[in-house]
MARDRENKOL-219196 format. One record per residue: residue in three letters; x, y, z of N, C-alpha, C, CB in turn; chain. Coordinates in nm, 4 decimals, decimal comma, m for minus. Glycine has a CB too. Layout:
N
("ALA"; (X; Y; Z); (X; Y; Z); (X; Y; Z); (X; Y; Z); "A") ...
This chain:
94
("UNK"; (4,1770; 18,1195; m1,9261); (4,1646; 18,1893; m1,8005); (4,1344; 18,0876; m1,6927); (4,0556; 18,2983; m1,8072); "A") ("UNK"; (4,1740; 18,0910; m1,5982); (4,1999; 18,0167; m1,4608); (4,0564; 18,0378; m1,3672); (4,3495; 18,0922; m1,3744); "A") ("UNK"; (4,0344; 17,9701; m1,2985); (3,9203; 17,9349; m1,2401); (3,9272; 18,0407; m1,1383); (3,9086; 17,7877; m1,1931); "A") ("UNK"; (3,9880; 18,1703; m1,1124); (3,9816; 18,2035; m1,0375); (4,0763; 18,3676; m1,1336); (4,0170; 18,0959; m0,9185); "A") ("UNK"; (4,0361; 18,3944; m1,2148); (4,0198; 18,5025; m1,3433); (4,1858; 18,5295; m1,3791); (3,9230; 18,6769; m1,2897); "A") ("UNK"; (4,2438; 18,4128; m1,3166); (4,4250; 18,4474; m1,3911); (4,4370; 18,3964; m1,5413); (4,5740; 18,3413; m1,2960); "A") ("UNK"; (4,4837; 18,4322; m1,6178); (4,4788; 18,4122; m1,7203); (4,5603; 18,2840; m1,7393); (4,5063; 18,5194; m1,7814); "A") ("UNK"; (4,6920; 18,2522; m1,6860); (4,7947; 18,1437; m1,6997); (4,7807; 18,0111; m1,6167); (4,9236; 18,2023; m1,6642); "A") ("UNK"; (4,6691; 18,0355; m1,5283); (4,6168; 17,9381; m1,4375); (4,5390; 17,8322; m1,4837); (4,5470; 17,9953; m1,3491); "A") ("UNK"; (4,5444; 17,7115; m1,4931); (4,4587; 17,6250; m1,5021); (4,3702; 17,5883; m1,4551); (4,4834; 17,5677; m1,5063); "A") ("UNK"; (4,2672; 17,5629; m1,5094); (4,1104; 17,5671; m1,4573); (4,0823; 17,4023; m1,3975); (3,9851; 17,6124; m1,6113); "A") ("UNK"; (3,9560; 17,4283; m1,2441); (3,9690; 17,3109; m1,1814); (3,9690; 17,1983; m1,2679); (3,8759; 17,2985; m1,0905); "A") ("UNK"; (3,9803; 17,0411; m1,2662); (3,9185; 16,9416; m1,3303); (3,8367; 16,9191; m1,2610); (3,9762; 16,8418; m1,3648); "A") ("UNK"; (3,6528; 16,9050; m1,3141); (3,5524; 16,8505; m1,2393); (3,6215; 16,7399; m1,1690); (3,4322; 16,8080; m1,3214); "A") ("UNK"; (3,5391; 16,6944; m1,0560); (3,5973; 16,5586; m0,9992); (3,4761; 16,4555; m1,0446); (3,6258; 16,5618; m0,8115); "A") ("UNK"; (3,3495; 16,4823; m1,0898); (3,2463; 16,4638; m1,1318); (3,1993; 16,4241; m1,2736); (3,2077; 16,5486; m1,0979); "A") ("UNK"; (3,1803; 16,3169; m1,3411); (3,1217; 16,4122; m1,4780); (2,9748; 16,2844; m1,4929); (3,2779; 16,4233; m1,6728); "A") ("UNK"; (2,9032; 16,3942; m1,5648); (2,7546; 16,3254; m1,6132); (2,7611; 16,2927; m1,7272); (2,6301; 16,4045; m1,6099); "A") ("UNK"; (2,8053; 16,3300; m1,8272); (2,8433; 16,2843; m1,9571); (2,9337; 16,1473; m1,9819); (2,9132; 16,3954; m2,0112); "A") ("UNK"; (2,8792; 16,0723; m2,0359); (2,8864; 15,8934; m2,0204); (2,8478; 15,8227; m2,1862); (2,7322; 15,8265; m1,8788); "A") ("UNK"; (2,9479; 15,7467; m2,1873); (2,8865; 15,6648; m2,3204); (2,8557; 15,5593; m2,2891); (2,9651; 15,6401; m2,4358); "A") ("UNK"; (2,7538; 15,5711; m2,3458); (2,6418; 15,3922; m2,3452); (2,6950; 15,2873; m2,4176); (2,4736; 15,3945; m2,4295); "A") ("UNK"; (2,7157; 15,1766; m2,3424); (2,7373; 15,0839; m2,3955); (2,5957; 14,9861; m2,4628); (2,8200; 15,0318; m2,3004); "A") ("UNK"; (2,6225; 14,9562; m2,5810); (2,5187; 14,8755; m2,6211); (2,4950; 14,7488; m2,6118); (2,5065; 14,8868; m2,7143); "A") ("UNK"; (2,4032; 14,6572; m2,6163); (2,3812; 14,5154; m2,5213); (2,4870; 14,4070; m2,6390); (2,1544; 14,4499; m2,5050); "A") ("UNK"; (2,4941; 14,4836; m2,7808); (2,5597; 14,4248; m2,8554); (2,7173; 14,4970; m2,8909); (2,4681; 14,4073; m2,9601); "A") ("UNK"; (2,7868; 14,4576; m2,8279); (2,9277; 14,5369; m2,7913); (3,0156; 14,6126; m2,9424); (3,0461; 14,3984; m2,7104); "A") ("UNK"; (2,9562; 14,5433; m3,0512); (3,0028; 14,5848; m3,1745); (2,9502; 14,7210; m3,2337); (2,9742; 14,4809; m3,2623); "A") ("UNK"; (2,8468; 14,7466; m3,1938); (2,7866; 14,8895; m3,2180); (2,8093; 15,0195; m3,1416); (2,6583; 14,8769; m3,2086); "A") ("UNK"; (2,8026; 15,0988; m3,2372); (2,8912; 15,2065; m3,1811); (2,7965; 15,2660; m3,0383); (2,9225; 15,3402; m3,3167); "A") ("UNK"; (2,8954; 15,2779; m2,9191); (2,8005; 15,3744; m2,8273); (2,6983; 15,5081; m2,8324); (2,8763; 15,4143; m2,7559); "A") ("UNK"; (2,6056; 15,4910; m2,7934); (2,5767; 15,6718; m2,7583); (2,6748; 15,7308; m2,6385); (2,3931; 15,7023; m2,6898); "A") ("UNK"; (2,6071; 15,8965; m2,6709); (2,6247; 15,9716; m2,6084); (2,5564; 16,0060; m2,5125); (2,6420; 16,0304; m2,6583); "A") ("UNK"; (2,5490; 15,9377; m2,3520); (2,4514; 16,0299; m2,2610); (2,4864; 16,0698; m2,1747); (2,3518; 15,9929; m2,2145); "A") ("UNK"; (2,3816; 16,1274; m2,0970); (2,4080; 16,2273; m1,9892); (2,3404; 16,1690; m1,8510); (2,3425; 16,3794; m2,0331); "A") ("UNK"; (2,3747; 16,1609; m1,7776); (2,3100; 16,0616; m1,6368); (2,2575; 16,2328; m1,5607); (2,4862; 15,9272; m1,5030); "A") ("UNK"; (2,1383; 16,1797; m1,5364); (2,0419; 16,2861; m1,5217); (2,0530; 16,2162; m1,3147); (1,8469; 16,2672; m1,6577); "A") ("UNK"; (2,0435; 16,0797; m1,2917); (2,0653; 16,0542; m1,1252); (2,1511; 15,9004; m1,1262); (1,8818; 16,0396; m1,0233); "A") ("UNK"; (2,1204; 15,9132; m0,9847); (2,1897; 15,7208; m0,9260); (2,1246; 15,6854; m0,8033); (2,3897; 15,7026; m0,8716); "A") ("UNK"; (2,0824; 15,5892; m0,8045); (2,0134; 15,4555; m0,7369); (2,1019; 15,3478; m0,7006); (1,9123; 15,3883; m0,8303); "A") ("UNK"; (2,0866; 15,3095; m0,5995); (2,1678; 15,1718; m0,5528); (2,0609; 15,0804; m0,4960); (2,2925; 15,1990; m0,4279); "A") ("UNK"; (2,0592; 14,9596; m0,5903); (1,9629; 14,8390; m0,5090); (2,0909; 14,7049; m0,4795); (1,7961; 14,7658; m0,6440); "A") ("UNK"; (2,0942; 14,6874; m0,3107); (2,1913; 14,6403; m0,2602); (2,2834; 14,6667; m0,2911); (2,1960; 14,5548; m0,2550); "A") ("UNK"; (2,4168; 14,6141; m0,3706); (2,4980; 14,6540; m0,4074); (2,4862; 14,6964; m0,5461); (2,5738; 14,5855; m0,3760); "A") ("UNK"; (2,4371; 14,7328; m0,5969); (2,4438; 14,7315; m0,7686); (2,3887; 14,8744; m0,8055); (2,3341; 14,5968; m0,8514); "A") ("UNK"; (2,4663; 14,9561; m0,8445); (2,4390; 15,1021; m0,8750); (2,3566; 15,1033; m1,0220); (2,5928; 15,1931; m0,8829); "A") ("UNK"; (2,2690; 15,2140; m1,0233); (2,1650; 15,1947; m1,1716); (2,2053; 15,3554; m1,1943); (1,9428; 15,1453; m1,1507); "A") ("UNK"; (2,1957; 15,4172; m1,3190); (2,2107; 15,5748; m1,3330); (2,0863; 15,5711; m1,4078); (2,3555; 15,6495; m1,4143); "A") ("UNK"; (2,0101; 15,6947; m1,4118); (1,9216; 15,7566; m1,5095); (1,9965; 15,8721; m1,6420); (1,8130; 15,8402; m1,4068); "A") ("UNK"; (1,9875; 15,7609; m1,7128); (2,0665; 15,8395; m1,8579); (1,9534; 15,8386; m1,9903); (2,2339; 15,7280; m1,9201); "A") ("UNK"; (2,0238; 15,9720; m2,0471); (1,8868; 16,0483; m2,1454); (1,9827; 16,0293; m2,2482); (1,8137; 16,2390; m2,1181); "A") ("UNK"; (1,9649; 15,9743; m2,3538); (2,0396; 16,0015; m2,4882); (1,9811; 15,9826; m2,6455); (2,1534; 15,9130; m2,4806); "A") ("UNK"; (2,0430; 16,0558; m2,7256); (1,9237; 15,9612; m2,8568); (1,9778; 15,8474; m2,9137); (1,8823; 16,0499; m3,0095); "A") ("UNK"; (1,8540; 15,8174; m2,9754); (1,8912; 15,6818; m3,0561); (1,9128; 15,7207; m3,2319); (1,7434; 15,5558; m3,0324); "A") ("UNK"; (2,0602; 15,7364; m3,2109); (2,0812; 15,8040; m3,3352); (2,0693; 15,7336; m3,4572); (2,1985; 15,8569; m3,3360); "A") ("UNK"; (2,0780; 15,6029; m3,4238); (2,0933; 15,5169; m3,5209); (1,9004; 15,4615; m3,5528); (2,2216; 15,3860; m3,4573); "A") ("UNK"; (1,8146; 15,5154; m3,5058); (1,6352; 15,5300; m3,5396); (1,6034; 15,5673; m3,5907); (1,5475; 15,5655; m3,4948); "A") ("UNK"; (1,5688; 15,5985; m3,7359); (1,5319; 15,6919; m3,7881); (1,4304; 15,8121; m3,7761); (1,5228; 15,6466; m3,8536); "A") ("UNK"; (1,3802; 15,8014; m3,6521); (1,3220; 15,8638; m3,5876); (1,3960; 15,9650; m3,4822); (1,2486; 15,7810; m3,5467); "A") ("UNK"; (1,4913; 15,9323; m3,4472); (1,6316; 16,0024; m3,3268); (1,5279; 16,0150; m3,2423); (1,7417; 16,1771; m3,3567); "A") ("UNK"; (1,4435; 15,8702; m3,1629); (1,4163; 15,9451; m3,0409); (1,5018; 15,9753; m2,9247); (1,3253; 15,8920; m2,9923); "A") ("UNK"; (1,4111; 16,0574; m2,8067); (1,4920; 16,0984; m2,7321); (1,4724; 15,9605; m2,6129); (1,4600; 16,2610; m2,6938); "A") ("UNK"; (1,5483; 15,9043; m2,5579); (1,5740; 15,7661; m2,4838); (1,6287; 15,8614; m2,3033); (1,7456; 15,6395; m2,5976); "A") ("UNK"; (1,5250; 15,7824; m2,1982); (1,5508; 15,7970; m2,0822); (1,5208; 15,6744; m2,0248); (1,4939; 15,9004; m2,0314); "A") ("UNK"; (1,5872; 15,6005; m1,9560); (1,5873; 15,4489; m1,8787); (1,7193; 15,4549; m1,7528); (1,6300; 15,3001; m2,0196); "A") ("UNK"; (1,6650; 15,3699; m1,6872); (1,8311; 15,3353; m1,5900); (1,8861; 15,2238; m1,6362); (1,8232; 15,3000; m1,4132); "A") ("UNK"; (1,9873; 15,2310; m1,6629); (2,0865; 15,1539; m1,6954); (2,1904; 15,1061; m1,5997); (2,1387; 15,2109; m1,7848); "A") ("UNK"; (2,1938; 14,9541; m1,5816); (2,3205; 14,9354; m1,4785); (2,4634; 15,0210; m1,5235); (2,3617; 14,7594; m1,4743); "A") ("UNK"; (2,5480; 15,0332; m1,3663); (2,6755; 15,1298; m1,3770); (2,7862; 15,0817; m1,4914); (2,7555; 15,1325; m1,2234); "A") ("UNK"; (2,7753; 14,8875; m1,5401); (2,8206; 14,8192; m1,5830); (2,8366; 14,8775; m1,7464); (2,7581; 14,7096; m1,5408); "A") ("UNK"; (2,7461; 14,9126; m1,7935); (2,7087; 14,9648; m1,9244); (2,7224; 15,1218; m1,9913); (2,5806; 14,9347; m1,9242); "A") ("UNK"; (2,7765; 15,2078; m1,8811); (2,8860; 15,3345; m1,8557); (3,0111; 15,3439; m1,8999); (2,9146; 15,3546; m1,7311); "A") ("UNK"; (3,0526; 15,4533; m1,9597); (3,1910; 15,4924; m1,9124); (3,1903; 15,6224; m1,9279); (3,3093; 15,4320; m1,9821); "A") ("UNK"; (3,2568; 15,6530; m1,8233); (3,2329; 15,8395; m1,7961); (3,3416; 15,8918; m1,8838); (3,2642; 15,9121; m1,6079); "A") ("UNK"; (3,3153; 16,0216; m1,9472); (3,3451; 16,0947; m2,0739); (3,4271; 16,1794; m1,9984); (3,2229; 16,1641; m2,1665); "A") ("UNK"; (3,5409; 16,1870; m1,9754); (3,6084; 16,3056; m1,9263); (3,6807; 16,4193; m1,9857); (3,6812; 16,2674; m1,8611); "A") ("UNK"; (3,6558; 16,5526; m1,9810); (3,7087; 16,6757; m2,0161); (3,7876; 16,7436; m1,9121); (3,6076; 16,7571; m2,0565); "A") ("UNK"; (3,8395; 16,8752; m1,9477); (3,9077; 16,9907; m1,9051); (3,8707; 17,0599; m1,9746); (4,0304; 17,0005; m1,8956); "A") ("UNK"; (3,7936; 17,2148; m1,8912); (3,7498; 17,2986; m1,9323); (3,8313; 17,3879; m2,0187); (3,7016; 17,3394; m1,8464); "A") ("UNK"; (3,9501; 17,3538; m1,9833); (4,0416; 17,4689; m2,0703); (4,0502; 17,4171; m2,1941); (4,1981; 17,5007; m2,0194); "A") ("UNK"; (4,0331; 17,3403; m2,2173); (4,0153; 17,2307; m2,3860); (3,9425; 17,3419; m2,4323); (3,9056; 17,0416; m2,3987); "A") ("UNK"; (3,8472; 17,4092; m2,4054); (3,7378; 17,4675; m2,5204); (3,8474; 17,6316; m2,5474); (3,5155; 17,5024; m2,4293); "A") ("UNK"; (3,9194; 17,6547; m2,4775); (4,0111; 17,7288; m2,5332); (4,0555; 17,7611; m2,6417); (4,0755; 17,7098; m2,5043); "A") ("UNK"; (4,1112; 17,6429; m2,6715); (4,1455; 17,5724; m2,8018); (4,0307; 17,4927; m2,8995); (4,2476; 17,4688; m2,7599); "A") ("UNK"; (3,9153; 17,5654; m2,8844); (3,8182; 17,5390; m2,9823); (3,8275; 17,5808; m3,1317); (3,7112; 17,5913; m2,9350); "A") ("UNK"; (3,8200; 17,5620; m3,1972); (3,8887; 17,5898; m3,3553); (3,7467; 17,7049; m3,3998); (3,9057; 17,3946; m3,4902); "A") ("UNK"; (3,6473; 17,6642; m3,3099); (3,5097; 17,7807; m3,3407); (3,4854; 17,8416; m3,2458); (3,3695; 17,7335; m3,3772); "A") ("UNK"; (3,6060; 17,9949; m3,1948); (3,5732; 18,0501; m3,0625); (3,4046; 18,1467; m3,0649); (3,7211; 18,1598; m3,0218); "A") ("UNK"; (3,3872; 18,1819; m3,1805); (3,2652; 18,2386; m3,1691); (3,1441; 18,1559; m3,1153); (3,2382; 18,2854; m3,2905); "A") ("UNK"; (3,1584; 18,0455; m3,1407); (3,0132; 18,0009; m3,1249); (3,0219; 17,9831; m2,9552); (2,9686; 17,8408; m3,2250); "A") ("UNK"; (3,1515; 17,9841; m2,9199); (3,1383; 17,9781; m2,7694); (3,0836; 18,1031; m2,6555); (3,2740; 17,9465; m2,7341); "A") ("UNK"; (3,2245; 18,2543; m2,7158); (3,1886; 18,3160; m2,6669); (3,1027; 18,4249; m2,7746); (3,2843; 18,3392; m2,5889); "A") ("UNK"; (2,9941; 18,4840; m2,7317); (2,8554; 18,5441; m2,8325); (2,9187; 18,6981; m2,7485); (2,6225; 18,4644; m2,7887); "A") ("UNK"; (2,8885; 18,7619; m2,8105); (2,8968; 18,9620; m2,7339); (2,7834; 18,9926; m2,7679); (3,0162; 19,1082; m2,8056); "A") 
């Protein structure tokens, strides 16, 4: 369904997204998954505030720091993807 309740319509693409994988200081390990909660700029150099776990801790804590923009890459979707979710229940509940 279309962003605007047509069924054949395609839904906006954010122009935005907060969902970002972390790059790690050692490039061979696999990224997390986070979510940039803000952004800061000192002179030129953008910092985000990203929350993610440390899955690989045996502890999975939960991790919040700013991280330079350098160490990002934004995760991009289309909402109509979950359409085609292979588990529509868990999406939509009645």
């Amino acid at each position: 369904m279309g962003a605007n309740g047509r069924k054949h319509e395609p839904w906006l693409i954010p122009r935005t997204t907060r969902h970002v994988w972390v790059l790690r200081e050692q490039r061979w390990l696999v990224p997390y998954q986070g979510y940039v909660v803000g952004w800061r700029r000192h002179s030129y150099r953008w910092s985000a505030l990203v929350t993610y776990v440390a899955v690989d801790d045996p502890e999975r804590p939960l991790v919040q720091m700013w991280l330079p923009r350098e160490r990002l890459l934004p995760v991009r979707s289309r909402p109509e993807d979950l359409l085609n979710n292979p588990f529509p229940d868990l999406l939509y509940r009645k």
